[in-house]
C-alpha positions as CSV (number, residue, x, y, z in Angstrom):
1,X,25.7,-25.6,1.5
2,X,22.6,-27.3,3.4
3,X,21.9,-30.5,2.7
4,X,18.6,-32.3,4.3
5,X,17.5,-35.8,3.8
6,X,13.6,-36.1,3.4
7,X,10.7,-38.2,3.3
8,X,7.8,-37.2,0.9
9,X,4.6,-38.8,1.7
10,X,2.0,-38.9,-1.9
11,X,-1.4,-38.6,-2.8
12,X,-2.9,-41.9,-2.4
13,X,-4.6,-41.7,-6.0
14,X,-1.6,-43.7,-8.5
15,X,-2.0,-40.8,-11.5
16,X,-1.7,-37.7,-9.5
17,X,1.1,-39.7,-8.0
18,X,2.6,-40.7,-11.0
19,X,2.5,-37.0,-12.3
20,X,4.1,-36.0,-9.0
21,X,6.8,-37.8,-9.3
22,X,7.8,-36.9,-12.7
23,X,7.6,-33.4,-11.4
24,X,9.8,-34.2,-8.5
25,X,12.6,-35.5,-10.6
26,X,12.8,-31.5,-12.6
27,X,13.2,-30.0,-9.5
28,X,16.2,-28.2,-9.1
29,X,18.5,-29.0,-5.7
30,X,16.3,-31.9,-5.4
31,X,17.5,-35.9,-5.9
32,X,15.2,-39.0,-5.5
33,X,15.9,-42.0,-3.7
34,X,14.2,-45.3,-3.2
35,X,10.2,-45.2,-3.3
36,X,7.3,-47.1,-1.9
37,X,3.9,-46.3,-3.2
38,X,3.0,-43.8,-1.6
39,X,6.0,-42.4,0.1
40,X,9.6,-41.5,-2.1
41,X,13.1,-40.9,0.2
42,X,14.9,-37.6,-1.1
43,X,18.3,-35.6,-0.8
44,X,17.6,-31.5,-1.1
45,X,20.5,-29.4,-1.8
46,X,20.6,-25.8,-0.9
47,X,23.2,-22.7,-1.1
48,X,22.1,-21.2,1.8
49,X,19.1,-21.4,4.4
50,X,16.7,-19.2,3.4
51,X,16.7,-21.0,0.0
52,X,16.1,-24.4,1.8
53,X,13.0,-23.5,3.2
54,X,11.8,-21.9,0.8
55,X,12.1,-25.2,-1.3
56,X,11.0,-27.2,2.1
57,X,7.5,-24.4,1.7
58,X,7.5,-25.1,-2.1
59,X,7.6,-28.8,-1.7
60,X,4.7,-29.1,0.6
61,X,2.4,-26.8,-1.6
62,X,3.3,-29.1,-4.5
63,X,0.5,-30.5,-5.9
64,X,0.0,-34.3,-4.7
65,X,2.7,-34.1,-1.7
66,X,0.4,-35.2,1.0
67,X,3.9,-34.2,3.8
68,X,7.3,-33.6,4.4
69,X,9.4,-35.0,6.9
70,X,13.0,-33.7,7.4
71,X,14.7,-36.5,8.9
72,X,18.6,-35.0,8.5
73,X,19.8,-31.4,8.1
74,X,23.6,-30.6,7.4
75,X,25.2,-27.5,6.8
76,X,28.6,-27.9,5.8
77,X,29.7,-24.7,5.4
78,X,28.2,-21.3,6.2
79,X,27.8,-18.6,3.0
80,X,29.0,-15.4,3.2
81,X,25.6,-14.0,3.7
82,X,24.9,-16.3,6.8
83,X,27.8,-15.2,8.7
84,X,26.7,-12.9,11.3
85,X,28.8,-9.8,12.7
């Protein structure tokens, strides 16, 4: 399981913000924290790497996420299709 803790920075304009946000809180893996108005603190959850950046590439082509910062990365516990030989 990979866990990172982000910061999203948002469109400065309120609706496009207002409509990211709602889409932020469907996304799958993905859990929001506390908020300022233009940036919003979240928790991503991932089975395996490959399927954390692909939701790390997702995020930033999101409509009205402006960035992404990763400011933690765990991974506590390696899948089966991570180990190597």
């Amino acid at each position: 399981m990979h866990c990172s803790g982000l910061i999203l920075t948002l469109d400065p304009d309120a609706s496009l913000r207002a409509a990211t946000v709602a889409r932020l809180a469907r996304w799958p893996g993905l859990t929001l924290g506390e908020r300022t108005e233009r940036r919003i603190a979240a928790a991503l959850e991932a089975e395996h790497a490959s399927a954390a950046l692909d939701a790390l590439e997702a995020l930033r082509a999101t409509p009205g996420v402006v960035h992404v910062d990763v400011v933690f990365a765990e991974v506590s516990a390696p899948c089966a299709a991570e180990q190597f030989p």
